[in-house]
Every structure is written in structure tokens, then in C-alpha cells.
N, C-alpha and C positions, 0 to 999 in steps of 0.2 A: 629482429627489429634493429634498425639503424640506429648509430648514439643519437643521430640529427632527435630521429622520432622519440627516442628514449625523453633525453633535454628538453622535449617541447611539452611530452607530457607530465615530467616533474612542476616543470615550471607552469603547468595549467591547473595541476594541484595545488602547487604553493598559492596562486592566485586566487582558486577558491577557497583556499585555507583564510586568507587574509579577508577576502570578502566577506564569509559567516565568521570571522570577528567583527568588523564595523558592522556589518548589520544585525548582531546580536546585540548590538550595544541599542538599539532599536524597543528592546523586551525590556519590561517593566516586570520584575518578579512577585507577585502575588501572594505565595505560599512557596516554602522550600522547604520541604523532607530531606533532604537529599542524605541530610547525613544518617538516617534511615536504611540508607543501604548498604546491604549484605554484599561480603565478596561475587557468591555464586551467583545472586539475584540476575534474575533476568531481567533489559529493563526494554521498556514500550517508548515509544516519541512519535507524536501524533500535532498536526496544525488542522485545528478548529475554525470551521464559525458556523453560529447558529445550528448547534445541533443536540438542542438539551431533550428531544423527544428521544435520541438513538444513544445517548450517552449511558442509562441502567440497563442496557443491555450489553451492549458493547466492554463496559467493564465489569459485569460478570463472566459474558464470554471469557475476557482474558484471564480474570484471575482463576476461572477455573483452569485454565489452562496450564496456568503456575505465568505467569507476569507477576512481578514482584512489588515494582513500581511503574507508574505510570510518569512523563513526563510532556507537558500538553503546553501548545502554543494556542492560545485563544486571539484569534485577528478580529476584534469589535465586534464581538456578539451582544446582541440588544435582545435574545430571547430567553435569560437567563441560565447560557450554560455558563460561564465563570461561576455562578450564586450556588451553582450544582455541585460544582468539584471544588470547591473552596469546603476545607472543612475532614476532606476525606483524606487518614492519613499516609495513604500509600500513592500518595498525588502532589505531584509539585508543579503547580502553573505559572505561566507569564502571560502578560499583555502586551498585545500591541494594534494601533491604529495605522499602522505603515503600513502602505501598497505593501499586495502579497505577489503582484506580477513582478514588481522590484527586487522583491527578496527572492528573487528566481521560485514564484510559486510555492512558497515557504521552503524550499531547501537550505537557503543562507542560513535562516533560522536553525533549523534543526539541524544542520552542522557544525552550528557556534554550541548550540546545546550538548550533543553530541561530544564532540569534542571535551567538555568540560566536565560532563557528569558520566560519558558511559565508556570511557579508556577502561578495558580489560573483561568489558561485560557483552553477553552476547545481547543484540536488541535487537528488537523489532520495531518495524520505520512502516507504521502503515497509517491510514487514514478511515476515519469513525464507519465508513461503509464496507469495510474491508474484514475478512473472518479467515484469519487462518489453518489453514487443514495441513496434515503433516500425515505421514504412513505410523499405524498404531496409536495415534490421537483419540479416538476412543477409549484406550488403555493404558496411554502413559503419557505424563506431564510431559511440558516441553522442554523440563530438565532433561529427560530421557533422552529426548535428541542433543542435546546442547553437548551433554556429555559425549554421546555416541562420537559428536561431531568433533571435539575436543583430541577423543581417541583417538581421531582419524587421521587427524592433521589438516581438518578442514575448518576453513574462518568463513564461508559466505554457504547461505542455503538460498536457494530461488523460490519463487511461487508463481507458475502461470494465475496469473489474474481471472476469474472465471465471471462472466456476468448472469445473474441469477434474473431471473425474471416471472412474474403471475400467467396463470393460463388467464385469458381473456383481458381486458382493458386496464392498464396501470393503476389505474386510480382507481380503480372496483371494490377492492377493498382496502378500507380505511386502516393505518398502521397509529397505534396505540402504543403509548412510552412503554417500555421494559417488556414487551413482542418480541419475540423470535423471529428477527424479518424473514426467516428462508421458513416460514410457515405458511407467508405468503407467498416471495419469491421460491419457490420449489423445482424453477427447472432451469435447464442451460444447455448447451448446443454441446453435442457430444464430438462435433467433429466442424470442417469452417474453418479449420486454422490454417493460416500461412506462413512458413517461417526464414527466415534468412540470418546472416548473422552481419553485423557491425563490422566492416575490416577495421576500423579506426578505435574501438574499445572493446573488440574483438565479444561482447557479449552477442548472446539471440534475440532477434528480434519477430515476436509474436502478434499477428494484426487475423481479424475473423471474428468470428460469434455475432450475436444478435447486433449490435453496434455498429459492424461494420456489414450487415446483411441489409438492417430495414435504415438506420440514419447515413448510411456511408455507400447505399448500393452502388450509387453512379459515379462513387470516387474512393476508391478500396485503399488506394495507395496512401491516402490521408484519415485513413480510421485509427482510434486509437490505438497504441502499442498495450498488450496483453504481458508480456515481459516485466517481472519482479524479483530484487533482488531484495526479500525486506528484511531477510535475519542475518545479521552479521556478526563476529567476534572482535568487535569495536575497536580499533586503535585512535588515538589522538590525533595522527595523523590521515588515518580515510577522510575520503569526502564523497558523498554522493555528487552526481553530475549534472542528472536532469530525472525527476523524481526517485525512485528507487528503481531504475530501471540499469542504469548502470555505474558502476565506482569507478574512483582511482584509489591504489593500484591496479592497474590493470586485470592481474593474478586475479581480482577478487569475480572478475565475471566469468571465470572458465567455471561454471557449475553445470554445462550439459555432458552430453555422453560425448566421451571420447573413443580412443581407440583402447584405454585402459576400464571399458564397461562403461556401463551408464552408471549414472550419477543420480541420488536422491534426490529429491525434490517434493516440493508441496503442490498447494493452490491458494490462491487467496478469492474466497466466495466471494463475490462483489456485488451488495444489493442495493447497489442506485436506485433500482424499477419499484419504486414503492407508489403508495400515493402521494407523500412530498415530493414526489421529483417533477411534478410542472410548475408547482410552488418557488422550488430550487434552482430550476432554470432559469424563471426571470428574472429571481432576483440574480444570479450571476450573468446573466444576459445585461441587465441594467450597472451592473459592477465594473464588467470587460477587464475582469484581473486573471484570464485561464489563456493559458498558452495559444498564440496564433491568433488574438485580436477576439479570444473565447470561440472560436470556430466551430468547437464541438460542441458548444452551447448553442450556436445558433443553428447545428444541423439537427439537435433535438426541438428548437422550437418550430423551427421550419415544419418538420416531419409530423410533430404534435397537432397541429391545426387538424390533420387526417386519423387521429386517434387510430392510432396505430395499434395493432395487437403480437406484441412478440413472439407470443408460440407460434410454433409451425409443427406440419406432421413429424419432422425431426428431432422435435425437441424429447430431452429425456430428463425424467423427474430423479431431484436427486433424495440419495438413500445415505449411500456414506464415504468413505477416503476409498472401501476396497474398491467400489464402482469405477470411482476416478482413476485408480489404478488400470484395472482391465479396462477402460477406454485409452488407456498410454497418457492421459493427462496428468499424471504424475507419477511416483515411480520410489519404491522403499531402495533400490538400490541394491547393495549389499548390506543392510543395516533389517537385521533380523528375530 
């Protein structure tokens, strides 16, 4: 890489650096544990709104997982999740009324956050519909990995993004607080993907599955990216870039197979396809705070009017991380 290229990406980091400072200064603190946390804890950062029906599950998920602490940006929720997480003590929240398209889709945010509370901890940067799967996650916490990863000399874990989805019509059945969304959502496309990589942040870029089959058929090239960087071994100085999809430093997105083996990696289940998600559309369709003027908001509404049904004869019911494995959608690596 040329010094030009070097100089231009320092100084796009220090930019972002300085930007999730002023608009940290945006967050209104609610509740602060922080000083609650433990060296090794692992810590979670997550930007909310309106999602106090998905919230008793989503934090059992993690703490089973071993999440130590949570760390949550609440952008004007009116459904009572602040009233939820206020109170609970492995949870430190903020507030804010501030465009979340401004704060680059909450990233500003949770890199000002980031920055302050999770120097020297490995975190994970996902969003309340997001369920992490890791190889031997069934049988060992996500210290297991943290450490492995520690070993290893490795600071960044990936997650292809998976979209989960019901057999038959979204809405069919009704999802109820503290559910098991992937009871309902049970299946995902085993295969669909397309992949290229970034020359410019040099990470992979992941586009296919149901999303980019039924709302994106007739413009593939603008379906959402499936590419997730969400566990990292946090420095003061990272910044995510454009969701968790890629970092600076650079280093931090080389997590596929090289020519030195493949490389570990997860999934991140992704259960949008509930029955809030027509709910959730408009109201983010009537917001217009999601990337590209909400585009992918409006090719769900567009598409919805036709009550669409996600499965196909393709589609395969999931079971567990070994599944994901023997489809190559993610991969233990040499971590055994």
C-alpha cells in the first residue's frame, strides 16, 4: 500500500474518531454500571428503538452466552424499552433524540461509546435482531473463543449475517415478548451468496439470501451487504466505518481464508421476518433515517403489498452452528 493510501486512511480514522466524539456528546446517560466491569468481561453495544417486545430475549440470549455487560443507545423509543433496561444491573444506557441517519446510522454513537468504556475488551457491536453463533457455542461460552482468539493473536472475529425467516406468510404467526424468534424464523437459504472483496478496506463483501432473492430480485447489485465484523478486541483508537461491516485499521478486516488456511468465523442469525416487521417498516419508512434515503425500507414495502412468502423449495430448516459449518457458512478454523 502506498504512504499516499496509508496518510489518507489514518486520517479518515482520526476523522471518525473526532466525529463519535461530538456526536457522543449527543447521548444523555440514563444509567451507568460501567464501573461494574470486570477486566475479562466481555462487553455488548447495541443502538435501539422501539424494541421492548425483542429485548427479554435477546438479553438472555447473550448472557447465556457469557456477555457481561450490555451497553445500549436508545434513539426515542415511545414503546417503553428505556423503562425495560433501566434498573438492570449489568446494563448501562443513554439517550438520544438525534437523527440516527446523522450519526452515520448509529455508528458515531457507538464509537464514542466504544471508545470510552470498551478499550482492551473484546465486544460485540450487533443490533437487538441479530443472534450470534460461533463453532462450539452449544458447549462453550464466548469466553472460550475470546480466549482461543487472544491465543492466537487475533483482535477481529467476522459473522456472515444470515436472514432467518417462517415457512409461509411473515405475519402468520404472532411473535410474543421473551419467544425464541428462530421458533418461528426457522429457516435460511443455504446457498445465494455472492461474494467479492473491498479493494479500498480490503474486507469481504457478502450480498444473496432471501433479501436479495424476493425484495432485490431485479437489482442484486443494491441488496443488502451480509458481511459482519461484530467481535472485536477493542482499542481506543478502532472505529467502525459503515455498520459493522468494516474497521479501521485496516488489519482488523482480513478475517477470511487466506493463503495461511481459513480462518474462524461465525453467523449472525438475523430474525427481521417476524410478524413486527410490516409494523417496523413503516414506521422506518415514515422516519427515512436508514441508509440510501431508507431504500431497503422501501423495497420491503413495495414487495409487501404482494405478501410475499420467503421459503422456497431451497430453503433449509436450521438445526445448529455444525449445519452452518458443513454448508461452508462458517467455519471453526483451526480452533478445536
Amino acid at each position: 500500500m502506498s504512504r499516499l493510501k496509508q496518510y489518507r486512511l489514518r486520517l479518515r480514522r482520526k476523522q471518525r474518531l473526532i466525529r463519535a466524539y461530538r456526536k457522543s456528546r449527543q447521548l444523555t446517560c440514563l444509567q451507568n454500571n460501567t464501573t461494574a466491569i470486570q477486566k475479562d468481561d466481555v462487553l455488548l453495544v447495541c443502538t435501539l428503538r422501539n424494541e421492548r417486545i425483542r429485548l427479554p430475549y435477546f438479553m438472555k440470549y447473550y448472557r447465556d452466552l457469557g456477555v457481561k455487560h450490555f451497553l445500549f443507545i436508545d434513539n426515542d423509543s415511545d414503546d417503553g424499552s428505556r423503562e425495560y433496561l433501566i434498573g438492570e444491573k449489568d446494563v448501562s444506557l443513554w439517550h438520544t433524540a438525534a437523527s440516527y441517519k446523522k450519526a452515520l446510522y448509529g455508528v458515531h454513537w457507538m464509537n464514542g461509546l466504544a471508545r470510552k468504556y470498551c478499550h482492551n475488551h473484546w465486544t460485540l457491536t450487533v443490533d437487538v435482531d441479530e443472534f450470534f453463533v460461533f463453532p462450539f457455542c452449544d458447549t462453550r461460552p464466548i469466553l472460550a473463543l475470546t480466549d482461543w482468539l487472544d491465543n492466537s493473536g487475533v483482535q477481529s472475529f467476522s459473522a456472515m449475517l444470515i436472514d432467518m425467516y417462517p415457512k409461509g406468510p411473515i405475519d402468520a404467526q404472532p411473535y410474543q415478548e421473551g419467544m425464541d424468534p428462530m421458533k418461528i424464523a426457522q429457516w435460511f437459504d443455504s446457498g445465494n451468496y455472492m461474494l467479492s472483496t473491498n479493494a479500498e478496506y480490503q474486507n469481504l463483501w457478502i450480498q444473496g439470501g432471501p433479501r436479495a432473492r424476493v425484495f432485490f430480485n431485479d437489482d442484486p447489485v443494491n441488496a443488502p451487504s451480509l458481511n459482519k465484523i461484530p467481535l472485536v478486541k477493542w482499542h481506543k483508537d478502532y472505529v467502525y466505518m459503515h455498520s459493522t461491516h468494516m474497521l479501521l485499521p485496516r488489519r482488523l478486516n482480513h478475517v477470511y481464508a487466506t493463503e495461511g488456511g481459513e480462518k474462524a468465523s461465525g453467523a449472525l442469525l438475523h430474525t427481521k421476518f417476524l410478524s413486527t416487521f410490516v409494523q417496523k417498516t413503516e414506521e422506518e419508512l415514515k422516519r427515512r433515517q436508514h441508509y440510501a434515503g431508507s431504500r431497503e425500507y422501501l423495497a420491503y414495502h413495495n414487495r409487501l403489498q404482494d405478501d410475499p412468502e420467503l421459503w422456497c423449495n431451497w430453503s433449509e430448516k436450521y438445526i445448529n452452528w455444525r449445519q452452518l459449518e458443513i454448508l461452508g457458512l462458517i467455519s471453526k478454523g483451526n480452533w478445536a
